[in-house]
BAGUDREN-365552 format. One record per atom (N, C-alpha, C): z, x, y; residue number from 1. Coordinates in pm, 1 decimal. Atoms other than C-alpha are relative to their C-alpha. Example, Ala and Ser with C-alpha at 12.3 -4.5 7.8 and 13.67 -1.06 7.14 Angstrom:
BEGIN
R        c3        c1        c2  baro
R       0.0      89.0    -119.0     1
R     780.0    1230.0    -450.0     1
R       0.0      90.0     120.0     1
R      -6.0     -82.0    -119.0     2
R     714.0    1367.0    -106.0     2
R      73.0     -77.0     109.0     2
***
This chain:
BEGIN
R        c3        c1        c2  baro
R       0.0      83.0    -118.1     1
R       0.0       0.0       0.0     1
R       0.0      87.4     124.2     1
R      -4.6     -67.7    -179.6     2
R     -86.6      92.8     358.9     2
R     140.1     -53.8      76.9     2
R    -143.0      61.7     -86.9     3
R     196.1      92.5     634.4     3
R     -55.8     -69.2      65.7     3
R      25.3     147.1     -58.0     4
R      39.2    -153.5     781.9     4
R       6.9    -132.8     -82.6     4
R      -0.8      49.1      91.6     5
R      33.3    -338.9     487.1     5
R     122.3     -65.1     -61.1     5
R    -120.0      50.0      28.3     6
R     389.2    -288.1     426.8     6
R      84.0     -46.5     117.9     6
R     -42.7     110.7    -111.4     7
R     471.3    -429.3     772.7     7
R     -12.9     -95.4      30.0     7
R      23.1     117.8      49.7     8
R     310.6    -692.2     721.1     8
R      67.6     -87.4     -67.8     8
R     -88.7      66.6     138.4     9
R     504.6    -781.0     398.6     9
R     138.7       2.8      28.2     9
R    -135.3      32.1     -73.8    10
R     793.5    -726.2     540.2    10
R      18.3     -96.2     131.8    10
R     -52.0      98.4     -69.8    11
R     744.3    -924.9     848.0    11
R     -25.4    -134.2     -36.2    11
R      27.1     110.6      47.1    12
R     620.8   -1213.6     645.3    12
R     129.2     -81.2     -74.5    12
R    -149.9      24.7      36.1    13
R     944.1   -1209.4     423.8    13
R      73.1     -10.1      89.8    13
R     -87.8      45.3     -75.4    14
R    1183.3   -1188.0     679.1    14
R     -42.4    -138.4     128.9    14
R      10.2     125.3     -79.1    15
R     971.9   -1506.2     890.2    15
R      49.3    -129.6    -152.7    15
R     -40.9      85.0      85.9    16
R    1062.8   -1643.4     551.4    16
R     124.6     -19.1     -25.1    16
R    -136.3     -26.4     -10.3    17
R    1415.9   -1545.6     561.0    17
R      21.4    -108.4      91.9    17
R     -42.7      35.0    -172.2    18
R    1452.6   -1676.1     904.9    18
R     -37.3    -191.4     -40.2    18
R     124.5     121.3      58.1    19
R    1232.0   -2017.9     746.9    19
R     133.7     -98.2     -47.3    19
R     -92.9      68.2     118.5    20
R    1526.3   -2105.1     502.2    20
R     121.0      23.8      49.6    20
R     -96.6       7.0     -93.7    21
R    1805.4   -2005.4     730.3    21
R      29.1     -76.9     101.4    21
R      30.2      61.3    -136.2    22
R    1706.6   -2236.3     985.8    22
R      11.0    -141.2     -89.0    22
R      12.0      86.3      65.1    23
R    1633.0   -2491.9     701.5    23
R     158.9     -41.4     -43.7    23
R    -180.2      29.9      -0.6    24
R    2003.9   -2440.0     607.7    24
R      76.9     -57.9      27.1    24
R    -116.5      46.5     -71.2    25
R    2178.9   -2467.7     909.3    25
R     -67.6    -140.5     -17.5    25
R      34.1     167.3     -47.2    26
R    1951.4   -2855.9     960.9    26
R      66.5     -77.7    -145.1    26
R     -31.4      68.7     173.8    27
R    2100.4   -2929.0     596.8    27
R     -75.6     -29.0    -103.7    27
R     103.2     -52.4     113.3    28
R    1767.8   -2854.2     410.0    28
R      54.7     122.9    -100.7    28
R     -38.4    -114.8     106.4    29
R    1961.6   -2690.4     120.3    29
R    -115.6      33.3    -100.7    29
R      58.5     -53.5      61.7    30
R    1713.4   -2746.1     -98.6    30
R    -151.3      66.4      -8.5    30
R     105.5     -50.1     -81.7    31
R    1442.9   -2601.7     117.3    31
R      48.6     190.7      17.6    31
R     -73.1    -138.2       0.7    32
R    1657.4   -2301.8     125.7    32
R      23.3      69.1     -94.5    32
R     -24.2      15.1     139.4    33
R    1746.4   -2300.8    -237.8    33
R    -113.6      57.9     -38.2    33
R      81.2     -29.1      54.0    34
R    1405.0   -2277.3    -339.5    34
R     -69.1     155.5      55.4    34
R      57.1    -114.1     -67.4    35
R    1307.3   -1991.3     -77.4    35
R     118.4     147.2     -79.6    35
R     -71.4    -102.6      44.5    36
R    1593.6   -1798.8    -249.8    36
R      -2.1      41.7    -134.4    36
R      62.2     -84.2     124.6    37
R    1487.2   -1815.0    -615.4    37
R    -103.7       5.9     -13.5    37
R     100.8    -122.8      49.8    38
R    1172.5   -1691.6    -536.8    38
R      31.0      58.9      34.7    38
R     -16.3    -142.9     -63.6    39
R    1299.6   -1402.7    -369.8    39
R      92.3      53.0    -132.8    39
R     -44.7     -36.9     133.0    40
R    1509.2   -1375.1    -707.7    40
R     -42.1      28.9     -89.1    40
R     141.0      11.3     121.7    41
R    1226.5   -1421.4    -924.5    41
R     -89.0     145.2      41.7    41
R      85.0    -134.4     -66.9    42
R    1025.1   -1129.5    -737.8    42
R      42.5     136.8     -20.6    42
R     -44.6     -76.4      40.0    43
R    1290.4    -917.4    -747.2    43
R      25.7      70.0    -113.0    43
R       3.4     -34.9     140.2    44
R    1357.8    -961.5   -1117.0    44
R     -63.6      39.2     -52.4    44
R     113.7      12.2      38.5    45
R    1010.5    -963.1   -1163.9    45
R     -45.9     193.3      -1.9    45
R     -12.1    -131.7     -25.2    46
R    1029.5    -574.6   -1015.6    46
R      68.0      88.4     -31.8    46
R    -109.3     -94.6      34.1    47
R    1332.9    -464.0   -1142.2    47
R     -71.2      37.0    -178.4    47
R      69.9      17.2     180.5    48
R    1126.4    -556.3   -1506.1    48
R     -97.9      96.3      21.2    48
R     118.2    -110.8      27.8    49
R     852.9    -366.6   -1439.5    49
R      26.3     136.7      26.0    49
R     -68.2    -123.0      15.2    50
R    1069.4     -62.8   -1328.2    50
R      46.4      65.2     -98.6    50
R     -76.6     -32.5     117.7    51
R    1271.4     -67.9   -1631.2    51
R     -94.8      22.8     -75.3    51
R     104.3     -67.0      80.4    52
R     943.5     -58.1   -1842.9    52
R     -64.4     148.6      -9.4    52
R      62.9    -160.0       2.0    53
R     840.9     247.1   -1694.4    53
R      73.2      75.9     -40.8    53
R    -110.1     -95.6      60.7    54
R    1158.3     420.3   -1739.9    54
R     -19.5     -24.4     -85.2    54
R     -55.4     -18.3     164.5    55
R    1197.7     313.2   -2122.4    55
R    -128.8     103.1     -33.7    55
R     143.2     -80.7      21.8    56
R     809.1     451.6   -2132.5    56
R      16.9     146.9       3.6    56
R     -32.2    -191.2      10.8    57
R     911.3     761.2   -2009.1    57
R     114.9      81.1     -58.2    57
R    -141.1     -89.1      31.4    58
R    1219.5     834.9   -2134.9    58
R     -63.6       0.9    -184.3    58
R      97.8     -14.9     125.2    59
R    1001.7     742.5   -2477.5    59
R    -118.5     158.0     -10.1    59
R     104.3    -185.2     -33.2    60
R     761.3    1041.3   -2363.6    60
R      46.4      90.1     -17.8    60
R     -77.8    -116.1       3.7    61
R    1043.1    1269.4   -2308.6    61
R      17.7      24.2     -93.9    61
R    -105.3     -33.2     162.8    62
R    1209.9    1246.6   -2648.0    62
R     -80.3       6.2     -95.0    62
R      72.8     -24.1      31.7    63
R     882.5    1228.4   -2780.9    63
R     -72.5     203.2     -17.8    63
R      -1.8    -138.6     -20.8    64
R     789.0    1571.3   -2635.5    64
R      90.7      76.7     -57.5    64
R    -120.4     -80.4      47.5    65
R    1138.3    1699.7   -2716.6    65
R      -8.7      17.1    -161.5    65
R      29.0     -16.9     163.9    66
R    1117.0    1615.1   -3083.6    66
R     -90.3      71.3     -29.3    66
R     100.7     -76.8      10.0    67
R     793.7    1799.3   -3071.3    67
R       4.1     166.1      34.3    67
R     -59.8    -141.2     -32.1    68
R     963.1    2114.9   -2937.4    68
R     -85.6      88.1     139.6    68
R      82.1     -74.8    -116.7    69
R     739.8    2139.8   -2604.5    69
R      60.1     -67.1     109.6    69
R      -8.1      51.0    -101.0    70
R     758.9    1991.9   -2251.3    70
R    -117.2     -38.3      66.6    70
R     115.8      25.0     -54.6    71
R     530.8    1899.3   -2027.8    71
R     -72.5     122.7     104.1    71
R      45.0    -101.4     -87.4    72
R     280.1    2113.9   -1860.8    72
R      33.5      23.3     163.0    72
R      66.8     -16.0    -128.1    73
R     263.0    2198.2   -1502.6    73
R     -86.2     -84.4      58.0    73
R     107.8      89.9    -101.4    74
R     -41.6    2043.6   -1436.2    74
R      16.7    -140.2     -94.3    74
R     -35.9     154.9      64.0    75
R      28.2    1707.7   -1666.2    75
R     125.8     -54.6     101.1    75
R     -73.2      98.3     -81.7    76
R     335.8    1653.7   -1432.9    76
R     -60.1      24.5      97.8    76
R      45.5      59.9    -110.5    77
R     140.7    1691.9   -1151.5    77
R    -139.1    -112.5     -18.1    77
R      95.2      95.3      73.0    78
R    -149.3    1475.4   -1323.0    78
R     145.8    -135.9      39.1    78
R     -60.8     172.6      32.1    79
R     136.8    1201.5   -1373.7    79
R      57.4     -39.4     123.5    79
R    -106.5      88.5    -143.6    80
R     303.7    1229.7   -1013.8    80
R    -133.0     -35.3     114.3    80
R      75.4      67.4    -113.2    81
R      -2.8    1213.4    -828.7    81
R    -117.4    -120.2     -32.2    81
R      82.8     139.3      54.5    82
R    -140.2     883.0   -1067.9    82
R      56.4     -69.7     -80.6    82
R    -114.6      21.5     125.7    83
R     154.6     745.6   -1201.5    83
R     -61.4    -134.5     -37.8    83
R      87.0      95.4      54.8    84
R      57.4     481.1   -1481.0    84
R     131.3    -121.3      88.8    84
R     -26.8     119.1     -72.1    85
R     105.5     113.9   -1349.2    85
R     106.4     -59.7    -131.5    85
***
């Protein structure tokens, strides 16, 4: 993502913040409610796909290790400058 891109996304979320806060105070709970488990859902949704990568790699590592090598030089720079999705 471009920083413009991610300013964007951020000022879109927080007009959404601001959306369901406002909805709140008028006593639209469940206008508020709903703006908060998607922001739950998104999150979870990210924290899941984080954790995949880690188990992936920590699978790689112990992989390698059992194998009695490491990784090259240029394979970790191969993986930091195209890390898999």
């Amino acid at each position: 993502m471009t920083t413009s891109t991610d300013a964007r996304s951020q000022l879109v979320e927080l007009a959404a913040e601001r959306d369901a806060l406002r909805a709140q105070l008028e006593g639209d709970l469940p206008s508020a409610t709903r703006w908060l488990q998607r922001k739950v859902w998104r999150q979870a949704a990210a924290l899941d796909a984080l954790h995949r990568r880690v188990v992936s790699q920590r699978f790689v590592l112990r992989t390698l290790d059992e194998l009695g090598r490491s990784l090259t030089a240029a394979e970790y720079r191969a993986d930091r400058e195209h890390p898999a999705a």
